[in-house]
C-alpha positions as CSV (number, residue, x, y, z in Angstrom):
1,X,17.8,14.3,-5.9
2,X,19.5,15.5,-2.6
3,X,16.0,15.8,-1.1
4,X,14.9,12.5,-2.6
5,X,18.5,10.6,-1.0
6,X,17.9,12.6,2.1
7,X,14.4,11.0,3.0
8,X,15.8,7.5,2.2
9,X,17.1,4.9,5.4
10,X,20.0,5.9,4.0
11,X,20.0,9.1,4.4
12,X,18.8,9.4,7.4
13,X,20.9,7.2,8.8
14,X,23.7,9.8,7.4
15,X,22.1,12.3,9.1
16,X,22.1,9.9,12.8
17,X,26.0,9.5,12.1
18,X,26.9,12.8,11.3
19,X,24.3,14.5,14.2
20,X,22.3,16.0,11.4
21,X,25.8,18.2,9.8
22,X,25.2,16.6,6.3
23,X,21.5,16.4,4.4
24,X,20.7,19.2,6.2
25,X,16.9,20.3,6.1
26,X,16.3,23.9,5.1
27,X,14.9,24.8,8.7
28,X,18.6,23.9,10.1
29,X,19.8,26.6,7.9
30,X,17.7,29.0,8.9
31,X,15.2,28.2,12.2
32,X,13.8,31.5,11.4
33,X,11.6,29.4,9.3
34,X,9.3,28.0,11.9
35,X,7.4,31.2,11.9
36,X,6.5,29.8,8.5
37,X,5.7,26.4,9.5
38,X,3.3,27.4,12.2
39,X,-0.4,27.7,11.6
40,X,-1.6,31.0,12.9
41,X,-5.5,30.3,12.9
42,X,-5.1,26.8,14.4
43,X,-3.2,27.6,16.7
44,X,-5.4,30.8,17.9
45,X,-8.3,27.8,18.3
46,X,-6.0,25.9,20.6
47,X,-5.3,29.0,22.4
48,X,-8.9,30.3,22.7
49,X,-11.1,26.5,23.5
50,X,-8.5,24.4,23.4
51,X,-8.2,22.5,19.9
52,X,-8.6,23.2,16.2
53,X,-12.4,22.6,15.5
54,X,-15.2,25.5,16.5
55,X,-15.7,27.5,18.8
56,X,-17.9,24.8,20.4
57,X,-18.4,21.4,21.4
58,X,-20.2,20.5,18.3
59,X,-19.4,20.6,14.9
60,X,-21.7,22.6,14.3
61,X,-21.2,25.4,16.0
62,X,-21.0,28.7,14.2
63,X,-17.0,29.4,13.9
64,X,-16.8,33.0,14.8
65,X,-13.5,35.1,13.9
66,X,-10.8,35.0,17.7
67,X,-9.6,38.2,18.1
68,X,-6.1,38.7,18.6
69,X,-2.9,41.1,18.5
70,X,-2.1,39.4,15.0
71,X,0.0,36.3,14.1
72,X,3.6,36.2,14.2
73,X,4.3,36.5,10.7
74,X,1.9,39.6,11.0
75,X,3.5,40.8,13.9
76,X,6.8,40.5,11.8
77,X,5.9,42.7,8.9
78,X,4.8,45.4,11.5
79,X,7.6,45.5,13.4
80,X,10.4,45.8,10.2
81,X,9.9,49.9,9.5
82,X,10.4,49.8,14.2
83,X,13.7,47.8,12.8
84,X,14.8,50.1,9.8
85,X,14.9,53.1,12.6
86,X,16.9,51.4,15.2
87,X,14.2,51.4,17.7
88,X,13.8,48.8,19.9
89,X,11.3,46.1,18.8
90,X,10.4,45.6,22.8
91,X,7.4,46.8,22.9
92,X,4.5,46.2,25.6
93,X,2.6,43.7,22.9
94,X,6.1,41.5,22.6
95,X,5.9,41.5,26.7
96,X,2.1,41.0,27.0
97,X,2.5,37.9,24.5
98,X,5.0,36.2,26.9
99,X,2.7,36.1,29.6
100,X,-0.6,35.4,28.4
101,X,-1.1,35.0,24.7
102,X,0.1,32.6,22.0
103,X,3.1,33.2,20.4
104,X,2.3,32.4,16.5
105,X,-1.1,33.4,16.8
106,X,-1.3,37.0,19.2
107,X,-4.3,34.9,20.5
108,X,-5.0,35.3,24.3
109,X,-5.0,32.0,26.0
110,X,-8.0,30.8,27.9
111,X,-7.1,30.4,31.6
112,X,-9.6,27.7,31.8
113,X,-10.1,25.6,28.2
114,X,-6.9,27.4,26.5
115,X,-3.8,25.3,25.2
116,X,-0.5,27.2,24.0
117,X,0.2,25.5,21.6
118,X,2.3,26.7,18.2
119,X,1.2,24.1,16.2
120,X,3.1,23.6,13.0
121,X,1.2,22.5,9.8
122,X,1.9,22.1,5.9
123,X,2.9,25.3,4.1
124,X,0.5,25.9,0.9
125,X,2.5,24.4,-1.7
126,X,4.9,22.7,0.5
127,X,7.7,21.1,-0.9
128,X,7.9,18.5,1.6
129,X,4.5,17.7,1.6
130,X,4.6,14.3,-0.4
131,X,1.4,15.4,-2.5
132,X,3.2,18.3,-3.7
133,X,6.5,16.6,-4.9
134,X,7.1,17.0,-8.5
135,X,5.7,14.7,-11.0
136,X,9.2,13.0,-11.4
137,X,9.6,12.4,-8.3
138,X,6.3,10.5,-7.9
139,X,7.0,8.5,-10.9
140,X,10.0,7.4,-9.7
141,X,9.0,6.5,-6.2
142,X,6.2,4.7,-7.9
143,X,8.6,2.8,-10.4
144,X,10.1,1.9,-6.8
145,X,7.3,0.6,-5.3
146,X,6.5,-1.4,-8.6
147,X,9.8,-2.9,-8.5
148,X,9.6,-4.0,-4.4
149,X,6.5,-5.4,-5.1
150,X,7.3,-7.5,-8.3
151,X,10.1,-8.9,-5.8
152,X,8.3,-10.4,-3.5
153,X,5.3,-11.6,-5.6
154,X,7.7,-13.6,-7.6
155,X,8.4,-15.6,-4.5
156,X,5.1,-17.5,-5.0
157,X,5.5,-18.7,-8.2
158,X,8.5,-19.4,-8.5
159,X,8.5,-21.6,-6.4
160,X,6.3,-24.1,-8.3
161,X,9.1,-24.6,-10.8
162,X,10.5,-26.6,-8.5
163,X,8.0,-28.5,-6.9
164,X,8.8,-31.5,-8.5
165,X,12.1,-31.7,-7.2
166,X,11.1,-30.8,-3.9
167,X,9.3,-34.2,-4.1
168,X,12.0,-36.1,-5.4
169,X,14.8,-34.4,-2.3
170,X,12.2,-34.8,0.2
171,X,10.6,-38.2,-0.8
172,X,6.7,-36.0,-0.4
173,X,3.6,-35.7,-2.2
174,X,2.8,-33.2,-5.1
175,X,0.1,-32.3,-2.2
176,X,2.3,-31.9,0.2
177,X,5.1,-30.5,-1.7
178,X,2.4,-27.6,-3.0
179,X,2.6,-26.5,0.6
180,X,5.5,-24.4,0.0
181,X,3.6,-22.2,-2.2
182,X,0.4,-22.4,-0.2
183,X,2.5,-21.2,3.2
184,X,4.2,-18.2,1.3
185,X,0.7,-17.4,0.4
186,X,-0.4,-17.8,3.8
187,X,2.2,-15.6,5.1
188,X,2.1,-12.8,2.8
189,X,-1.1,-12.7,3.8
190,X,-1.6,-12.5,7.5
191,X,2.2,-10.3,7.6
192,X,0.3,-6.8,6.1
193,X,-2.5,-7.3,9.0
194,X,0.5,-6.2,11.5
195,X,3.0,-4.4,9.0
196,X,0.2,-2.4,7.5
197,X,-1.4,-0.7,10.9
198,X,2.2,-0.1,12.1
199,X,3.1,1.9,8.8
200,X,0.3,4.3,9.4
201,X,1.9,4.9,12.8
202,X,3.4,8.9,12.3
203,X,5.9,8.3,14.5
204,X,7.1,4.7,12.7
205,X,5.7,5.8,9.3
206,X,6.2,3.6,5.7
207,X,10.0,3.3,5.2
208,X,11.0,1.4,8.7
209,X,8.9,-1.5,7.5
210,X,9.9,-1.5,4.1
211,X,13.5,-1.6,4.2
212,X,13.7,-3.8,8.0
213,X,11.4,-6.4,6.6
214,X,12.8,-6.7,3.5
215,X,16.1,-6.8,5.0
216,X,14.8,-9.8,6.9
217,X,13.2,-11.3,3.6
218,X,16.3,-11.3,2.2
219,X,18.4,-12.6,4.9
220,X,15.6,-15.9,5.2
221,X,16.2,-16.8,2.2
222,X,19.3,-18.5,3.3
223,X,18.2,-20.8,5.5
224,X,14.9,-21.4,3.0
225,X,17.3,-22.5,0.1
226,X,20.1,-24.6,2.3
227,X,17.3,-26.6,4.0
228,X,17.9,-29.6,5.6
229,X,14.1,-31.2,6.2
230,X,10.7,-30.5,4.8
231,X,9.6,-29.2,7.6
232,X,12.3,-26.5,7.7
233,X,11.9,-25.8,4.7
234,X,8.0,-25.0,4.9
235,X,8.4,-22.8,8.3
236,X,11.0,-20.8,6.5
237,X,8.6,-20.5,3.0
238,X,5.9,-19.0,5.4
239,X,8.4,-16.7,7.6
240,X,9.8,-15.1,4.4
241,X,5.9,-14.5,3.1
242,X,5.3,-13.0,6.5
243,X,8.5,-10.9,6.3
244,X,8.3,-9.5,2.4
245,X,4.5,-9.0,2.6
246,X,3.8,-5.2,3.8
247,X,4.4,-3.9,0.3
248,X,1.6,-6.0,-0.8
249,X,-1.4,-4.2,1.0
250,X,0.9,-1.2,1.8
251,X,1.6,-0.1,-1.9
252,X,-1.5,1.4,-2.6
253,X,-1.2,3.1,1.1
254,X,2.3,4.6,-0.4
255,X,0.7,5.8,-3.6
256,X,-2.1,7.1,-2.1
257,X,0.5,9.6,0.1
258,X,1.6,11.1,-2.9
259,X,-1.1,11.3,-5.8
260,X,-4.5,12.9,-5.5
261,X,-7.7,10.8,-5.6
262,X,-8.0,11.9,-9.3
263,X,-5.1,11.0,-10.2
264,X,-4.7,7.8,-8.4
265,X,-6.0,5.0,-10.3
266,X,-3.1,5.6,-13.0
267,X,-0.1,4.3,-11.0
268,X,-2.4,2.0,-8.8
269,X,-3.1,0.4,-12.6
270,X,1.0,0.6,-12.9
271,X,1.2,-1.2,-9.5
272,X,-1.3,-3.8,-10.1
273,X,0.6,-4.9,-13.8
274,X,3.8,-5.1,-11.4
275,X,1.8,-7.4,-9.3
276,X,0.7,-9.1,-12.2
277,X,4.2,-10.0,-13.3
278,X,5.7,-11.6,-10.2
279,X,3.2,-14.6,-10.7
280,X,3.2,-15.0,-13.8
281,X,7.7,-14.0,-14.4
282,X,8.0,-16.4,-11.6
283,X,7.7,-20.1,-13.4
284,X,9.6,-18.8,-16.4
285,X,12.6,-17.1,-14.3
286,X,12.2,-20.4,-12.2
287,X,11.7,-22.8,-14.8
288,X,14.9,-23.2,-16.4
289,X,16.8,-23.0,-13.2
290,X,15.2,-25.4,-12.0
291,X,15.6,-27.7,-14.9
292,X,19.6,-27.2,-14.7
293,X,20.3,-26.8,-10.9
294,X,17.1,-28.1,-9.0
295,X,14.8,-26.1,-6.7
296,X,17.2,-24.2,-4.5
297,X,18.0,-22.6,-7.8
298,X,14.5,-20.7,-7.6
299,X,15.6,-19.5,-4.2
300,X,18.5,-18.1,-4.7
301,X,17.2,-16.2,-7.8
302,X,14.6,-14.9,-5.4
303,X,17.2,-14.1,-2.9
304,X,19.6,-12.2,-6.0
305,X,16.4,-9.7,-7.0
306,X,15.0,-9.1,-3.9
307,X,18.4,-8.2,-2.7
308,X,19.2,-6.0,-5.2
309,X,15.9,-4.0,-4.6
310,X,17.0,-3.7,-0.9
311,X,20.1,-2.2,-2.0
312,X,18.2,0.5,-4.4
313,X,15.8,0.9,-1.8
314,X,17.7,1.7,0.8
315,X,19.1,4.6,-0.9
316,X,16.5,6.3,-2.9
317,X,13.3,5.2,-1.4
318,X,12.0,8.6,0.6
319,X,9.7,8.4,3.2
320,X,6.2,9.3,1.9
321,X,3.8,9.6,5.4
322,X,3.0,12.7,5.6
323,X,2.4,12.0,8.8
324,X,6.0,11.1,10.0
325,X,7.5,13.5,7.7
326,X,5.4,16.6,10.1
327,X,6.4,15.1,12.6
328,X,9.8,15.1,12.1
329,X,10.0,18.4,10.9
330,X,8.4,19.5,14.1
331,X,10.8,17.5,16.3
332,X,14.0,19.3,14.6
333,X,11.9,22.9,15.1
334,X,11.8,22.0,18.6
335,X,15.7,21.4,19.4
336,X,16.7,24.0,16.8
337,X,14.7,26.7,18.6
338,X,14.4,25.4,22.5
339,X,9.9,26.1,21.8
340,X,8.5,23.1,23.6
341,X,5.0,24.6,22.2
342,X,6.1,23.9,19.2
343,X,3.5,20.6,18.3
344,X,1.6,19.4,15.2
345,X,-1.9,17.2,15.2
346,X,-0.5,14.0,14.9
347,X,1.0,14.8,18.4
348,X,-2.0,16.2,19.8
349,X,-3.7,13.3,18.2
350,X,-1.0,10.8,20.2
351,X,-1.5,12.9,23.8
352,X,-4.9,11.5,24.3
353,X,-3.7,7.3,23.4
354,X,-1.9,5.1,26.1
355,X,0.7,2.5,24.7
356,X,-1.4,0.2,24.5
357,X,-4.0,1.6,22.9
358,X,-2.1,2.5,20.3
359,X,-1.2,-1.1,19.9
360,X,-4.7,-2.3,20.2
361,X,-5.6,-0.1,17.6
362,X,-3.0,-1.9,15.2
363,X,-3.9,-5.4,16.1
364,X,-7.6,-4.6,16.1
365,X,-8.0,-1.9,13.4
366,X,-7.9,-4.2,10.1
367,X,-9.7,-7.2,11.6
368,X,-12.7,-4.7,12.9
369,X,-12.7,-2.9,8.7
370,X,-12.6,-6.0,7.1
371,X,-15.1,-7.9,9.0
372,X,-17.4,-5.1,10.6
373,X,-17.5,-3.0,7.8
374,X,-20.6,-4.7,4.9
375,X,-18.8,-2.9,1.8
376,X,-15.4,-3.6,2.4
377,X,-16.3,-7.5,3.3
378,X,-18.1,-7.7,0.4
379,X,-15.2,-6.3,-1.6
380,X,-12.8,-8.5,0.0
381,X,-14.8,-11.9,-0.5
382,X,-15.5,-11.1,-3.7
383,X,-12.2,-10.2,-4.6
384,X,-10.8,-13.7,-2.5
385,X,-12.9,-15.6,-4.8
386,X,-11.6,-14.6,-8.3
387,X,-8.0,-14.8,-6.6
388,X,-8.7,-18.2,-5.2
389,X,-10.3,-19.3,-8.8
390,X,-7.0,-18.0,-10.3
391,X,-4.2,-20.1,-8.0
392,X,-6.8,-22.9,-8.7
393,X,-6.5,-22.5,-12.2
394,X,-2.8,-22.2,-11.9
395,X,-2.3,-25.5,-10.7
396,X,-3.7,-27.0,-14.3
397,X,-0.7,-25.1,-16.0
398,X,1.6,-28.0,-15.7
399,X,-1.3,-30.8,-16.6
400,X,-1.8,-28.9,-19.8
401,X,1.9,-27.8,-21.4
402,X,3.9,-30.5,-19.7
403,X,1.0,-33.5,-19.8
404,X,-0.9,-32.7,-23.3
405,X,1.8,-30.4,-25.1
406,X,5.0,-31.9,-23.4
407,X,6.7,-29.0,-22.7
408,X,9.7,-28.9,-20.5
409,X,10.2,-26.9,-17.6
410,X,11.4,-24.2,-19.1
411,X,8.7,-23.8,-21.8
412,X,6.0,-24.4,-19.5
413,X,6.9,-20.9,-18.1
414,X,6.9,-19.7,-21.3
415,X,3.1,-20.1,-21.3
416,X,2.0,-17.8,-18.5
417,X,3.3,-15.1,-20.5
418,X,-0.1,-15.2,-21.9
419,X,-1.6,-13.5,-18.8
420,X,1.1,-11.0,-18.6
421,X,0.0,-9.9,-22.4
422,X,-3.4,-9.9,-21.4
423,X,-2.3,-7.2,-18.9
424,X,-0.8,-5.0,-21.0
425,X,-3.3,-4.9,-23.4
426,X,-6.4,-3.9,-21.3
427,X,-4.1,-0.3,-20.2
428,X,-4.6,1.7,-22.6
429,X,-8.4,1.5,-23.0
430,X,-9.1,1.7,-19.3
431,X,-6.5,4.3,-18.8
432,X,-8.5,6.0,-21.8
433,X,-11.4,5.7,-19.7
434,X,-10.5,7.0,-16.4
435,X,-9.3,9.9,-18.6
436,X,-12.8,10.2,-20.7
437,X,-14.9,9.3,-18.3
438,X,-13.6,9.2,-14.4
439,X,-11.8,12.1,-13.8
440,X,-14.9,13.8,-14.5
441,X,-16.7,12.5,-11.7
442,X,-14.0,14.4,-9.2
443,X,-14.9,17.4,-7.5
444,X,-13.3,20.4,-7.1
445,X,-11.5,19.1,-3.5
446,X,-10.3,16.1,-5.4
447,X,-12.6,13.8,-4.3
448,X,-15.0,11.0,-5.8
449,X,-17.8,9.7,-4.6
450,X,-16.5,5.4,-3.9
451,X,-18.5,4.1,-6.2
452,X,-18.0,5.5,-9.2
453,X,-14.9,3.1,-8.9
454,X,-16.5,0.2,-9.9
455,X,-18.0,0.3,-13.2
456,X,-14.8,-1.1,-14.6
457,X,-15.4,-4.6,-12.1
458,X,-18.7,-4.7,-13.8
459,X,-17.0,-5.6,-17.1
460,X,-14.3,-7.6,-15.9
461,X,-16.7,-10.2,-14.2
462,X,-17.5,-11.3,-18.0
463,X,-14.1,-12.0,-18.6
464,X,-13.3,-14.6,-16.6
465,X,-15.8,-17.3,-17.2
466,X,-14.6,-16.3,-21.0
467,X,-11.3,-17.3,-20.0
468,X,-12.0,-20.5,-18.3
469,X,-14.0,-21.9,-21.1
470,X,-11.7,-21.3,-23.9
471,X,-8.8,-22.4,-21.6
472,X,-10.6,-25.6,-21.0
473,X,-12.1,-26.9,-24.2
474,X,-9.1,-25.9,-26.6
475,X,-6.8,-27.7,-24.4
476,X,-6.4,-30.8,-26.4
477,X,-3.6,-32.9,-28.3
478,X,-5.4,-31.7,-31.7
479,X,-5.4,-27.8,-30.7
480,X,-2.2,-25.6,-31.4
481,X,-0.9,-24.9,-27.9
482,X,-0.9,-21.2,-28.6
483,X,-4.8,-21.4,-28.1
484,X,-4.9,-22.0,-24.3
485,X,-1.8,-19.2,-23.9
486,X,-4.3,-16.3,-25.9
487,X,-7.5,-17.5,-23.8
488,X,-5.4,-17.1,-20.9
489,X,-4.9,-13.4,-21.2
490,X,-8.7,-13.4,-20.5
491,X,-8.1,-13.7,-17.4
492,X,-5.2,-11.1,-16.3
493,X,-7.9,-8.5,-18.0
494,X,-10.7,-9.7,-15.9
495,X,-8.1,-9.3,-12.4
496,X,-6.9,-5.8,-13.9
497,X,-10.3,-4.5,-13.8
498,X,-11.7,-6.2,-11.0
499,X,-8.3,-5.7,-8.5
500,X,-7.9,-1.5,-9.7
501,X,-11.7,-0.8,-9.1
502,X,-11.6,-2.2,-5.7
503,X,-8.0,-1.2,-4.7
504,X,-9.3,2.7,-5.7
505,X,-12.3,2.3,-4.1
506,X,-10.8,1.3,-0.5
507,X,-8.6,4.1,0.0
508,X,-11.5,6.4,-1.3
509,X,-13.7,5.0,1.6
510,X,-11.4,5.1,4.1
511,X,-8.6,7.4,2.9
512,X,-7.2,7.8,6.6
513,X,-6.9,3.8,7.0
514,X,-5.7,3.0,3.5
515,X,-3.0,0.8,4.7
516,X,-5.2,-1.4,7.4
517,X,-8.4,-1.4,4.3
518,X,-5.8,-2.7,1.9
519,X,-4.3,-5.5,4.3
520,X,-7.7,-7.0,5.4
521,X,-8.3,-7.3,1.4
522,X,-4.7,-8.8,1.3
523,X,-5.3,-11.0,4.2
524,X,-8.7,-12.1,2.6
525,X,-7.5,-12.9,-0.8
526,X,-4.1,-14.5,0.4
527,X,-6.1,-16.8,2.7
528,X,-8.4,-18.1,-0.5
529,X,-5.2,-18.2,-2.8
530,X,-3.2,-20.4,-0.1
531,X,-6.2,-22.9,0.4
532,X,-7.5,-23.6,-2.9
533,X,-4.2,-25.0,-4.8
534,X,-4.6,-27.9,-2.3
535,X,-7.1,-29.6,-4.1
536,X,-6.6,-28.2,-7.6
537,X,-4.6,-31.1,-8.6
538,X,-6.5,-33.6,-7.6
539,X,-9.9,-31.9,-9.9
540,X,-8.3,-31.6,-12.9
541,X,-7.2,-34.8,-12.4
542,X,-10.5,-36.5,-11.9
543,X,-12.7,-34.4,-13.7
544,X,-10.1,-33.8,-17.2
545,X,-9.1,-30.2,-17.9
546,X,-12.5,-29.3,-19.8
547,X,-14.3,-29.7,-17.4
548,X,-12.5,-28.5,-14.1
549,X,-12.3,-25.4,-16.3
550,X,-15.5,-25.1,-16.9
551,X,-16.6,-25.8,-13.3
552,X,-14.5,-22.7,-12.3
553,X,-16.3,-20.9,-15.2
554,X,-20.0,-21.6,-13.5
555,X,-18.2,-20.1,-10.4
556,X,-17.2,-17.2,-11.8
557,X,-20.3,-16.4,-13.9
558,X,-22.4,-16.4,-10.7
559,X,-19.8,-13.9,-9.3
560,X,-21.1,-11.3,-12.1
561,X,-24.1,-9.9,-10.5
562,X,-21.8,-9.4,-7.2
563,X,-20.0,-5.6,-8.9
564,X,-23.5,-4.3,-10.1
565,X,-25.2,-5.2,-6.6
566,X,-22.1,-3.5,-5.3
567,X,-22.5,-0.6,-7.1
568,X,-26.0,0.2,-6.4
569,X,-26.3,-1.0,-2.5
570,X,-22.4,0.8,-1.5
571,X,-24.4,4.4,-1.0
572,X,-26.9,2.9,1.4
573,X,-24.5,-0.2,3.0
574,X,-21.5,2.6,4.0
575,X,-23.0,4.3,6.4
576,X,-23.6,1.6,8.7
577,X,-20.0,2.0,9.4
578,X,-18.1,0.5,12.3
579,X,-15.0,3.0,12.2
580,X,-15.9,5.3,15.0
581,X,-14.8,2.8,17.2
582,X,-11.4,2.8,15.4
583,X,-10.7,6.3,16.6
């Protein structure tokens, strides 16, 4: 728990107040320890051509052995028996290496192509290393991120419990009024397309934009609920999508830090039900507010949850960038010992990027993956198309319980809890088959060939067109109301599936731009989801639920073919990769 506190905003900023006297990390107990954090062979390479590849210029030069007095840790555990007899450990080898060899390798340093550099790596089995941590630890960080993300995906929905007051205070349009959903949408949206790059960032890493833009989340929410005009109240809907958003592409980022690719997909599924739930929690933790206290209700219920995850947050959410977490550990080796030398590759990686560069690279990075890159554009559009068919089919909700069924407010969220049932429901047998059937298609190293994530969007096309038409047709005054709630959960299956095969196979593809892969699909999605409820009212209104269902249904049964094309074009399509230009 001390380690999990100690990696938290709050403790570090402990540590800022206290100039690093309390949460000490083990190295400040003992700086003997960077002997142990240094990698000998690495650092030998730097020494002898000047970085950590081969010997040569290509990759595929043969890597012979550099020959050397012996790393420190060697040199160590040669020197104790010179110790034990009270000689002096001075010898010629301890002055030779001060003047022209590497310290924590014994390698000689090229006058020419030679750095000396100790550069400090992970420890097998470090402790530190986030994909290490213990299996508690990941659960709990990953019940964490569930709970950040449930608390800003709320903040769409539950907005629409109040829409119709929002027309009544403001004297708008339905149309109009639908804005303040489509604008959160919009925000949450284009915010992880910044947020996202900047996490990945080692020296900025995940928990800075977690826990400052949630802050900022929260703290909008003020203004948002105590609106004076419309049109306050619309730029302040978008700023606090904007602000909450990075969780929402970042997530899966987070879990990939600390779970290997086999084990993945089983908290990305956890994640995806917690994004299930905001949307479909929202109307019925907005709905009866709303009925009793009017729409700023929903806001400040928004403003109550999401402020309460800051708080828990800010104390136990550690810092999972492996990344940032080197680098800090190297910064502290450096003052604790006085070893400028003392470097890891995330550094190295920084010495050869200007500023801006390093901004370009954030600005640029996700636009250039998710519109340069074939597979991860035809992921994304795909996936924009079943999210824009579902805030479509949204919209009908209230047409349905409150028109034909004459629910109230309250009841009327009552209904989507249909979806979230649905969701639960399709776990266990697809967790049964990543267990049976998936994990057998990892290698040795942990890895897993992209594609082998999608068979499970294959069968969840099917499922939505399913939905649609038993939503549609057995809405009706002479049909029990519970009919259109069960074909409902139809639809949460069909996003389950389709959402966790492409969220595992993005970071698979691109495992060292998870974050940036994951906002483009965000900002794809988002954009279709803010659009589409514009005219949703309006079709159900003209063409009667039945059939507005069923148009959505053609739609999404001529998305089917779109996962198996996927599946068998991915192999050939991902080479033709853009991301050598990211680097």
């Amino acid at each position: 728990m001390i380690e999990l506190v100690r990696e938290s905003a709050f403790g570090q900023l402990v540590r800022l107040v206290s100039k690093n006297r309390l949460f000490q990390y083990p190295e400040e107990k003992n700086p003997e320890l960077w002997k142990q954090y240094v990698d000998e062979e690495l650092s030998g390479k730097l020494a002898h051509h000047g970085h950590t590849g081969p010997h040569g210029e290509e990759s595929d030069t043969e890597d012979r052995p550099i020959q050397g007095l012996g790393g420190v840790r060697t040199r160590d555990a040669q020197n104790e028996p010179e110790k034990g007899d009270g000689r002096s450990t001075d010898t010629s080898r301890t002055r030779v290496l001060d003047d022209a060899y590497n310290q924590a390798s014994g390698v000689k340093i090229d006058p020419e192509k030679g750095r000396d550099i100790n550069l400090v790596t992970w420890r097998p089995n470090d402790p530190e290393n986030p994909q290490n941590w213990s299996l508690s630890k990941k659960v709990f960080v990953t019940v964490e991120i569930c709970l950040l993300t449930f608390g800003v995906y709320i903040g769409s929905a539950i907005y629409t419990a109040g829409i119709e007051d929002v027309v009544r205070v403001f004297g708008v349009s339905q149309v109009a009024a639908t804005l303040g959903l489509t604008l959160f949408v919009a925000g949450y949206g284009l915010g992880p397309m910044l947020w996202s790059p900047m996490s990945e960032i080692p020296f900025i890493g995940r928990n800075p934009v977690y826990i400052l833009t949630l802050l900022v989340f929260v703290v909008l929410q003020v203004p948002t609920a105590l609106a004076t005009n419309f049109g306050m109240l619309l730029a302040f809907r978008f700023l606090t999508g904007f602000f909450g958003s990075p969780v929402l592409a970042t997530g899966g980022a987070t879990l990939a830090d600390i779970y290997t690719p086999k084990k993945r997909p089983y908290p990305i599924g956890i994640w995806g039900i917690s994004a299930v739930c905001g949307p479909t929690m929202g109307p019925l933790v907005g709905g009866f507010a709303a009925q009793a206290k009017g729409w700023t209700w929903t806001i400040w219920e928004l403003m109550w949850l999401s402020g309460a995850a800051l708080v828990f947050l800010f104390f136990f959410l550690p810092e999972t960038s492996s990344g940032n977490i080197l680098c800090r550990r190297t910064r502290r080796l450096r003052k604790l010992t006085g070893n400028e030398k003392l470097k890891c590759q995330p550094e190295l990686d920084s010495e050869k990027m200007t500023g801006r560069e390093i901004a370009m690279m954030c600005l640029v990075r996700p636009f250039t993956l998710n519109f340069l890159e074939p597979m991860v554009f035809l992921l994304n559009l795909y996936i924009a198309l079943i999210y824009g068919l579902l805030y479509i089919w949204f919209e009908s909700f209230p047409i349905v319980f409150t028109g034909i069924y004459h629910f109230n407010l309250g009841e009327e969220g009552l209904a989507f809890l249909g979806i979230f049932v649905g969701a639960m429901v399709v776990i266990p047998p697809y967790f049964t088959w990543l267990y049976l059937v998936q994990e057998k298609k990892v290698n040795d190293q942990g890895e897993c060939q992209p594609e082998q994530r999608l068979p499970p969007a294959c069968v969840g096309g099917f499922f939505v067109p399913i939905c649609l038409f038993w939503f549609g047709w057995s809405a009706r005054p002479d049909i029990h109301w519970i009919m259109p709630i069960v074909g409902s959960a139809w639809f949460s299956i069909a996003a389950f599936l389709l959402f966790n095969s492409v969220l595992n196979y993005l970071p698979d593809a691109y495992p060292d731009y998870a974050a940036s892969v994951l906002a483009g699909n965000d900002l794809m999605r988002s954009s279709f989801g803010a659009g589409f409820p514009l005219f949703a009212s309006a079709m159900y209104k003209n063409l009667g639920v039945g059939w507005a269902s069923s148009t959505l249904a053609f739609l999404g049964i001529a998305f089917i073919p779109i996962p198996f094309v996927l599946y068998f074009v991915s192999n050939p399509i991902r080479p033709l990769s853009a991301i050598e230009g990211l680097t």
